[in-house]
C-alpha positions as CSV (number, residue, x, y, z in Angstrom):
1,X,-170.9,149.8,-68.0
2,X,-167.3,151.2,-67.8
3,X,-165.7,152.9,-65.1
4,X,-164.9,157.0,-66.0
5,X,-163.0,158.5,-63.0
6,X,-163.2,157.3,-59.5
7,X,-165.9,158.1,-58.5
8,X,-168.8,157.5,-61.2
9,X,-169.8,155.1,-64.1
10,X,-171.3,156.0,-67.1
11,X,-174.6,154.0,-68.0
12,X,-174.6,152.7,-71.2
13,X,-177.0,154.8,-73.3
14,X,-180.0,153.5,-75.3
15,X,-182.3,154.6,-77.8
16,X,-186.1,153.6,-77.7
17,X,-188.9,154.0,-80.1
18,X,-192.3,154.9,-78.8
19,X,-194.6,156.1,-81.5
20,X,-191.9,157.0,-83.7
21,X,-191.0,159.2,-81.0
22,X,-187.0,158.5,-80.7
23,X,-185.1,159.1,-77.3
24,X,-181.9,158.7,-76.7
25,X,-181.1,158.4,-72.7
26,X,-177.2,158.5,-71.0
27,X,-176.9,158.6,-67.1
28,X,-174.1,158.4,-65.0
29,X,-173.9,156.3,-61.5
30,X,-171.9,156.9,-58.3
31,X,-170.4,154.2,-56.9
32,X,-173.5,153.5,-54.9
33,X,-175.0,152.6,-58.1
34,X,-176.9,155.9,-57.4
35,X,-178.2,157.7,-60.6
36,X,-175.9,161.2,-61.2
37,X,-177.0,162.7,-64.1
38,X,-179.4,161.9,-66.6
39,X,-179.5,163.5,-70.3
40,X,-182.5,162.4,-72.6
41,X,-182.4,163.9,-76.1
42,X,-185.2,163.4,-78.6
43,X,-185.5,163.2,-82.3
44,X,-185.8,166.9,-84.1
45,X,-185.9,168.6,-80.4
46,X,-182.5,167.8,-78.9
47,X,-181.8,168.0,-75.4
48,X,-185.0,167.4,-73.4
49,X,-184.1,166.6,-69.9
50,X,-180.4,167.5,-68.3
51,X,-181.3,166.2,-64.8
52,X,-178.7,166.2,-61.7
53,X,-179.7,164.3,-58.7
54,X,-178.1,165.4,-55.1
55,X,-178.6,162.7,-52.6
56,X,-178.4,163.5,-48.6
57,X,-175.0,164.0,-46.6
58,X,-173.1,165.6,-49.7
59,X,-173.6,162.3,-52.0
60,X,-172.6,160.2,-49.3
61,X,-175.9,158.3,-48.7
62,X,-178.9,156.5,-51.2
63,X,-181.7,159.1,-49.9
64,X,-182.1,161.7,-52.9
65,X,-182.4,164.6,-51.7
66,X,-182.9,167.1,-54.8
67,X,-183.4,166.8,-58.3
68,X,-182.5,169.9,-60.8
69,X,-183.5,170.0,-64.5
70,X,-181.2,172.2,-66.4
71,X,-184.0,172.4,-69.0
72,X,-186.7,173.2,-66.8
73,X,-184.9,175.9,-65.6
74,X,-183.9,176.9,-68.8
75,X,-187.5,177.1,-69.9
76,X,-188.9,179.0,-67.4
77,X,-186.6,181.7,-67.5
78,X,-187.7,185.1,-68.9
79,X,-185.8,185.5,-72.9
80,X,-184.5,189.2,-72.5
């Protein structure tokens, strides 16, 4: 894990085979060791998940508080 600005890491990120179902996973940490962001592509898809997490007292505690899928949102929006 190396240190990217002062005030997060970035997690190493890994690949994993289920099923021939490749992932590829990168998060990012506070300096809590809290979880930041969280991007998961897959094989043939591309970006699956693009998650943010939002812990209590503006980031300054370990109780989440809200996670928000850039994806999801993406997804359920109306195409136009």
């Amino acid at each position: 894990m190396g240190l990217t600005s002062g005030s997060s890491y970035c997690g190493e990120g890994y690949n994993f085979d289920i099923i021939e179902n490749i992932k590829n996973e990168n998060l990012i940490y506070d300096l809590n060791g809290n979880i930041t962001m969280l991007t998961r592509y897959q094989n043939e898809i591309g970006l699956i998940d693009s998650l943010t997490y939002i812990y209590r007292n503006k980031n300054a505690s370990n109780m989440l508080d809200i996670v928000n899928d850039a994806i999801a949102s993406e997804m359920a929006s109306p195409s136009t």
